[in-house]
C-alpha positions as CSV (number, residue, x, y, z in Angstrom):
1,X,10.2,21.4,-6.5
2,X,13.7,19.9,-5.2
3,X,12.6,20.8,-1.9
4,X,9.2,18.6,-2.4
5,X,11.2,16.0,-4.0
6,X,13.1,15.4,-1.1
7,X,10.3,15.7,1.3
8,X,8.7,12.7,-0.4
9,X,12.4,10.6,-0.6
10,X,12.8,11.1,3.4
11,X,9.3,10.2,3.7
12,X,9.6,7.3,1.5
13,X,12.6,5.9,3.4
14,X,11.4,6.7,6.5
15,X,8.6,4.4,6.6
16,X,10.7,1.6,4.5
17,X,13.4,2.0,7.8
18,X,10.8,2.1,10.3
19,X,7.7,0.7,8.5
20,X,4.2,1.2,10.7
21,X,2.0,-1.9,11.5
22,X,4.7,-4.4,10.6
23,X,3.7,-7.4,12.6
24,X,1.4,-10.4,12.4
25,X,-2.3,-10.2,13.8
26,X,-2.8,-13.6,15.2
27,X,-6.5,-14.1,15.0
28,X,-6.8,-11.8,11.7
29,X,-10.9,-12.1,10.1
30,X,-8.6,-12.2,7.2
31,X,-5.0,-12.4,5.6
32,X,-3.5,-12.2,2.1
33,X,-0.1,-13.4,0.4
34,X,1.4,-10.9,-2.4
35,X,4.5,-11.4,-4.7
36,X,6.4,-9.7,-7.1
37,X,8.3,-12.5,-8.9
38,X,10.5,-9.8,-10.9
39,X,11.5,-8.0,-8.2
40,X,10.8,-10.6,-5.3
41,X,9.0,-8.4,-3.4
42,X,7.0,-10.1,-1.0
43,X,4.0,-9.4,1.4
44,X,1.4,-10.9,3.9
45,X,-1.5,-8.0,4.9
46,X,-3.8,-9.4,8.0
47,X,-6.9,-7.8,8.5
48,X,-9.4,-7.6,11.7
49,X,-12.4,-6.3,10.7
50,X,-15.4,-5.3,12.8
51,X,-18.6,-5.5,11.1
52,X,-18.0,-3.5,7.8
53,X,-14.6,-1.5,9.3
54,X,-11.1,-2.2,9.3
55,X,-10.5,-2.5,13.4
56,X,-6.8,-3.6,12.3
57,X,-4.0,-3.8,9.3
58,X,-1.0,-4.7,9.7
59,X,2.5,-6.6,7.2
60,X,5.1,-8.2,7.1
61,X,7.3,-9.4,4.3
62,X,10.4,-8.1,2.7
63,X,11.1,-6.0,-0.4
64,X,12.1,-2.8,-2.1
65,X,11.8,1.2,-0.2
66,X,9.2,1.9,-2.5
67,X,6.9,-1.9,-1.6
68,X,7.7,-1.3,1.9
69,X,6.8,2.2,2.5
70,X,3.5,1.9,0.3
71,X,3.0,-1.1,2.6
72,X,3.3,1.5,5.8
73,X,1.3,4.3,4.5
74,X,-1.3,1.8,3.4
75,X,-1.7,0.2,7.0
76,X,-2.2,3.5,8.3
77,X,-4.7,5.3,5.5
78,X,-6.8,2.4,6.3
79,X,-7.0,1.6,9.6
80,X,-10.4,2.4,11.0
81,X,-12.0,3.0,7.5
82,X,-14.9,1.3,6.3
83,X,-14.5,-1.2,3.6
84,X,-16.2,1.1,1.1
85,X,-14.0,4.0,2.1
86,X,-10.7,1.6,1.6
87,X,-11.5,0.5,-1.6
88,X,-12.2,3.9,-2.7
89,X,-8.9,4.6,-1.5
90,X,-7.3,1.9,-3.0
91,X,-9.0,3.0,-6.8
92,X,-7.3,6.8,-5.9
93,X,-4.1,5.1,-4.8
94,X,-4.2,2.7,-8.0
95,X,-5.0,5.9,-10.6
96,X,-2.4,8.0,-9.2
97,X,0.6,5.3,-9.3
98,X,-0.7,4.5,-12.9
99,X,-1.3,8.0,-14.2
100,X,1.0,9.7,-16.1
101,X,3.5,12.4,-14.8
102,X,2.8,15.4,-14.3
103,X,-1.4,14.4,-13.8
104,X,-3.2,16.4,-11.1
105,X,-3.0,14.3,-7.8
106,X,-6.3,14.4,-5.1
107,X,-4.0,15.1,-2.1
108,X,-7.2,16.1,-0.1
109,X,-8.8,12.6,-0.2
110,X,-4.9,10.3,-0.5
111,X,-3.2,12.6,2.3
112,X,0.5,11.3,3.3
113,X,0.2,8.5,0.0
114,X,0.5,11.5,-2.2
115,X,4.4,11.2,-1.5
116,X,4.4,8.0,-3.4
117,X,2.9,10.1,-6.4
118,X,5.7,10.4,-8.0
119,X,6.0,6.2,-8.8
120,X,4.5,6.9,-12.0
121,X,7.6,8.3,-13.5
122,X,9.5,5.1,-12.9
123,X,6.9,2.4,-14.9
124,X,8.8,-0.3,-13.7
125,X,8.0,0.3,-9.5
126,X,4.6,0.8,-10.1
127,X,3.8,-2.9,-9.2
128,X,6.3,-2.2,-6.1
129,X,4.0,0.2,-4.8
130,X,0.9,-1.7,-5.8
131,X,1.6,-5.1,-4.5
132,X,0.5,-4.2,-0.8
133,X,-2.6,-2.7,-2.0
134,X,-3.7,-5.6,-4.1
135,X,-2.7,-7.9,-1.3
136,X,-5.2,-5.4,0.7
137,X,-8.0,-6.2,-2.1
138,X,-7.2,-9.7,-1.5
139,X,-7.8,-9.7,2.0
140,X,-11.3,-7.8,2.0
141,X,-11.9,-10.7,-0.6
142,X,-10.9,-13.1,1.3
143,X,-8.8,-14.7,-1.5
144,X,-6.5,-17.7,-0.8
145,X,-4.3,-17.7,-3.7
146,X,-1.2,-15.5,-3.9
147,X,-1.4,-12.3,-5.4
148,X,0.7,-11.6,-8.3
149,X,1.8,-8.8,-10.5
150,X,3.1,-10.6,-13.2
């Protein structure tokens, strides 16, 4: 399990280093402000959508490894899914960060976000790893208020 453990820390800070689809989409269908007041986490998700797909995702913002990399693997688990699909997603991604340790994870349908599985140990970076994805819901609603955990 170190081994695994590991794995999912290089994975983690790989993507908070070098974070994927971190840059504006100037003419976004749609775009969402997050922010963690406790922590001051703090992310804008832009959306192009084509019909009932996500064409494009992309962030920017600042915060924590853990809001940063979720952030990453979020742009690219939904890129090119339909909106269904990414809200089905986002209830998987949501159950496993809130589930208790130790709860069996659907790695076949989360793929590379199972890394960020093991949030739910740490109750208190589960809203780091959630702000991008309620941002996300935000922007597939079209919301214009900021999104916040607290």
């Amino acid at each position: 399990m170190p081994d695994l453990r590991e794995l999912y820390q290089d994975t983690i800070l790989d993507h908070s280093k070098r974070p994927h689809n971190f840059h504006e989409i100037p003419e976004a269908s749609s775009k969402a402000v997050g922010h963690n007041p406790l922590c001051g986490d703090r992310v804008t998700v832009y959306l192009r959508l084509d019909g009932g797909n996500i064409a494009d995702v992309a962030f920017v913002g600042q915060g924590c490894a853990i809001s940063k990399a979720s952030a990453s693997l979020m742009t690219d688990a939904v890129k090119g899914k339909s909106l269904p699909q990414a809200r089905d997603l986002f209830e998987k991604f949501h159950k496993m960060v809130t589930g208790r340790p130790g709860d069996p994870v659907d790695t076949q349908s989360l793929g590379k976000l199972a890394v960020l599985s093991g949030v739910c140990e740490f109750p208190v970076r589960v809203k780091c790893a959630s702000l991008p994805w309620h941002t996300l819901q935000a922007a597939l609603e079209r919301k214009q208020e900021t999104v916040s955990l607290e």
